[in-house]
C-alpha positions, -999 to 999 in steps of 0.1 A, spaced: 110 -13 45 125 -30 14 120 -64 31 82 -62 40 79 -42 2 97 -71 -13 73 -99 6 45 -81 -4 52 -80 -38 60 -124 -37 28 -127 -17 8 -109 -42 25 -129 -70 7 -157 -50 -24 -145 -45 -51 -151 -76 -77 -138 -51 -55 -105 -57 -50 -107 -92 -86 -109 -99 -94 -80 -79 -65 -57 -94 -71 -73 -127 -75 -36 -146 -51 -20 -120 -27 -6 -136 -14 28 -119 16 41 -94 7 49 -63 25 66 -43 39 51 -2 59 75 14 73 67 49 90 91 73 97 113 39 112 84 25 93 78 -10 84 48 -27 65 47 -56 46 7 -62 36 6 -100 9 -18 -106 4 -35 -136 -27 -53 -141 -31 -63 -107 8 -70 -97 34 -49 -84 56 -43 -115 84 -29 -99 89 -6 -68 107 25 -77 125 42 -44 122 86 -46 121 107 -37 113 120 -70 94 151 -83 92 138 -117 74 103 -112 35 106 -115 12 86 -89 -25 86 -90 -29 87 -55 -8 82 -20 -5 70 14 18 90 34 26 78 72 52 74 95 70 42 104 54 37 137 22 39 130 31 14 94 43 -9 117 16 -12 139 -8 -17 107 15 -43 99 12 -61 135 -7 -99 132 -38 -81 150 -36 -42 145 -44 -22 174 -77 -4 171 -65 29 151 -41 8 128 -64 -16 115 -71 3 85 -59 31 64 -86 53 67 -87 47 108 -52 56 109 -63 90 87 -88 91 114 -65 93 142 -42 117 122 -13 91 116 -19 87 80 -27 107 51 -43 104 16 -32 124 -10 -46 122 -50 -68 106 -69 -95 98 -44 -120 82 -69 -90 61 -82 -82 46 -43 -118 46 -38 -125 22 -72 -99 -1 -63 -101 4 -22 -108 -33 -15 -74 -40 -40 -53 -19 -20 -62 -22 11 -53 -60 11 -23 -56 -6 -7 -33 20 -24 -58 46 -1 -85 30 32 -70 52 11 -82 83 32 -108 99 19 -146 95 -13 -134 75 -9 -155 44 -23 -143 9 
């Protein structure tokens, strides 16, 4: 998990397509794996640092919650159908979304393809 975190985090340092979209991003959110938390605070459209939880004292505005299955096959070159998206994978009850809903919702397009950047050979 810290590898495909840490590549996502280079390819989004790459990405201006990114930056413009995240440009007034700046908010934790919340990714928590198997129970294992790990909070990705965004500043202004790049991933500032990724803090590792769990923690009940770090705030997040919203959060994706899965297991590592189902995040791998999400992160698969050409998803299955299911794991192609964060809200199919809610929709087949292997994800959830938890939070600020308006927040996710303002900035969907953001975060959807920055977690899309841990896809393997999908460049930025």
């Amino acid at each position: 998990m810290h590898e495909t975190l840490a590549r996502i985090r280079a390819e989004l340092e790459r990405s201006p397509h990114l930056h413009r979209l995240g440009a007034l991003f700046s908010e934790t959110v919340l990714l928590k794996v198997n129970g294992q938390e790990y909070y990705l605070v965004f500043e202004k459209g790049r991933i500032d640092r990724i803090v590792e939880g769990p923690s009940k004292k770090t705030p997040y505005r919203f959060g994706f919650l899965t297991d590592t299955e189902a995040l791998s096959a999400f992160w698969t070159a050409r998803p299955a159908p299911g794991f192609h998206d964060i809200f199919a994978m809610v929709k087949i009850g292997r994800a959830e979304i938890v939070g600020d809903m308006l927040c996710l919702v303002k900035n969907l397009r953001f975060f959807k393809e920055v977690l899309a950047l841990g896809r393997e050979g999908v460049p930025a």
